[in-house]
C-alpha positions, 0 to 999 in steps of 0.5 A: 500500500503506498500514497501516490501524487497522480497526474492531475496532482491528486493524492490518492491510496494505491494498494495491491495484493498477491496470493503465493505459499508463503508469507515472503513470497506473498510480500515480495510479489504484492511490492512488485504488483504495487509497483507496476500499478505506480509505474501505470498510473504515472503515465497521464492516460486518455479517458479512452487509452490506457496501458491496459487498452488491447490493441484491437480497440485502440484500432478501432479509435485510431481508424475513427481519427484516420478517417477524419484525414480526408485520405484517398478512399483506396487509401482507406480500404488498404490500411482497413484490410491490413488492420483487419487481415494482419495487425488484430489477427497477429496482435490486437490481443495485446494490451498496449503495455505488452507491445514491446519492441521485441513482440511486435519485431516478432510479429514483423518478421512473421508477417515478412515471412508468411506474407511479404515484405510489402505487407509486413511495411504497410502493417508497420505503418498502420502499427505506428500509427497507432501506438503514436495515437496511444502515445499521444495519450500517454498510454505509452512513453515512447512509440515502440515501432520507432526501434524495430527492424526494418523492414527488408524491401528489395526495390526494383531499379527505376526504369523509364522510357527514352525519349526515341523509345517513346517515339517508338511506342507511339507509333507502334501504337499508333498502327496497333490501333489502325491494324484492327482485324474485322474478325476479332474484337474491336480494338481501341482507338484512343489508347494513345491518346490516353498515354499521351495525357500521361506523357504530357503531365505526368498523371497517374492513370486513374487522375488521366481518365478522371480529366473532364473539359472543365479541367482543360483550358485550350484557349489559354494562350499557354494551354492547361490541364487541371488534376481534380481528381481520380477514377476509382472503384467503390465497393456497392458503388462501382466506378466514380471520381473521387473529387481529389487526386491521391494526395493534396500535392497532385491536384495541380494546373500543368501547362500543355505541350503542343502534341497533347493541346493537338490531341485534345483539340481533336477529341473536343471537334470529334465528341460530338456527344457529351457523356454524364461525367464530362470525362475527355476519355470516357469507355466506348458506352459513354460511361467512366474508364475503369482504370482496370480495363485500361490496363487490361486493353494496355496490356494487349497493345504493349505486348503486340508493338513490343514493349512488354515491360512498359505499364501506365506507371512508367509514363509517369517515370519516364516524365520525371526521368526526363524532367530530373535530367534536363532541368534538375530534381526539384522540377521532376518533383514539382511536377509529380506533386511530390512531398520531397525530392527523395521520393523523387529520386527513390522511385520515379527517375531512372539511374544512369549509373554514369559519372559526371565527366571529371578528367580535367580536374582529376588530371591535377593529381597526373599532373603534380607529378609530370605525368601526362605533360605536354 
């Protein structure tokens, strides 16, 4: 039984009690008890967190808070499953004091191993997350996710199109989309069209088919296009525009080159029918393009015209790519919207795995020796 001066500067008795054989035993094991509860209650705790709060209910009042971000809605649906499916199964038994660095590294590792390093990343995201609430509410002293291993993600080197092998696609593409067989399944004839809005700004797919005319301005002297939003699907909804691209960067104006103001002159003069949505790409049934489908028809073409490797997100690579070589890092990642230039660089812009050319300076260590004068 001890006297103890809580948080709110209260003073209160805390006691606790122990059964064992005998009357040491029994002292040694209460003095032990009465101290963890001191150490407990000197954490300021939340009415809702405490140390004692399992992790599956500090889930459910961390998603309650996630929710109120405004975040993408197929953002939201991948942390819920991995909530769901991973972190409650693998530890939401534990209470927050049992989430040690050492069980939930245990618990990474595992997750690595069964399900892949992807997975183990994302779960360790949404653990963090977590625990940085319950630490916020001082149920916990420090985020423990701060001291686990990393997780071992092997990232594939960055791969982009050059600018002759994107001349090459597109004229590939280009006679793929004349070439159609009267036999076979009608082929589309906008993909191009469609790769060269991704070209021309660096949208991801589901911002592309997203554009509608109200985001287009071809009068402009300096003609522009206005990421709004994204395609997406929504369970018991189907596919929708979600009013905001993946992230607050990316809604952004970007000014046209003259290949993509052509195009979209000509499919405004050839749209003689408007669809509901106002999309510039809407499907052949007038409806929203599934960015699902795109890829399917993509998948198609690239294989035909020889560029197996190439998916939508590689037009993105290709402009920061080409953006990060001729005017620096910081406009490749001004024009992807990105929150830094490392995510730039990480992910989006190919390496040449080349030096810069320095001989002349490093001739200075020949020449202090006479080596190599003339």
């Amino acid at each position: 039984m001890a006297r103890f001066r809580d948080f709110d500067g209260v003073t209160r008795k805390v006691e606790a009690r122990a059964v064992a054989l005998s009357k040491n035993d029994r002292g040694a094991k209460a003095e032990q008890a009465l101290v963890a509860a001191l150490r407990d209650r000197a954490m300021p705790a939340g009415d809702d967190v405490t140390p004692d709060t399992r992790l599956n209910k500090l889930g459910e009042i961390w998603w309650l808070e996630f929710m109120d971000q405004d975040r993408a809605i197929n953002t939201q649906r991948r942390y819920r499953e991995v909530m769901d499916s991973y972190v409650i199964p693998g530890v939401g038994g534990l209470a927050i004091r049992e989430a040690t660095v050492s069980r939930l590294d245990r618990f990474l590792k595992s997750t690595t191993a069964k399900h892949g390093a992807a997975t183990a990343k994302l779960s360790k995201t949404v653990l963090s997350a977590m625990l940085g609430l319950a630490a916020r509410h001082g149920a916990v002293s420090a985020n423990p996710l701060r001291d686990v291993a990393k997780v071992p993600v092997s990232r594939k080197e960055v791969r982009a199109l050059t600018v002759e092998e994107a001349a090459a696609l597109r004229a590939g593409l280009r006679q793929w989309q004349e070439d159609s067989s009267p036999r076979g399944r009608k082929r589309p004839n906008d993909l191009l069209d469609v790769v060269d809005v991704m070209l021309a700004t660096g949208a991801r797919i589901g911002e592309a088919l997203a554009v509608r005319w109200k985001d287009i301005d071809l009068k402009a002297e300096r003609p522009t296009l206005t990421v709004t939003g994204t395609v997406i699907y929504v369970k018991g909804e189907g596919v929708t525009i979600q009013e905001h691209p993946k992230s607050t960067n990316s809604r952004q104006r970007y000014y046209l080159p003259p290949f993509a103001v052509e195009m979209l002159l000509r499919r405004q003069v050839q749209q003689l029918v408007a669809n509901p949505w106002d999309v510039v790409f809407p499907s052949s049934t007038s409806t929203l393009r599934d960015p699902g489908n795109f890829r399917k028809q993509w998948r198609s073409a690239r294989d035909d015209i020889g560029f197996q490797w190439v998916t939508p997100h590689t037009f993105r690579k290709s402009v920061g790519t080409l953006l990060a070589k001729a005017e620096g890092m910081a406009s490749a990642s001004a024009q992807l919207g990105h929150s830094s230039e490392q995510i730039t660089s990480r992910h989006y812009v190919q390496k040449t795995h080349e030096a810069p050319d320095m001989t002349v300076l490093l001739q200075a260590f020949g020449a202090a020796s006479g080596e190599g004068a003339i």
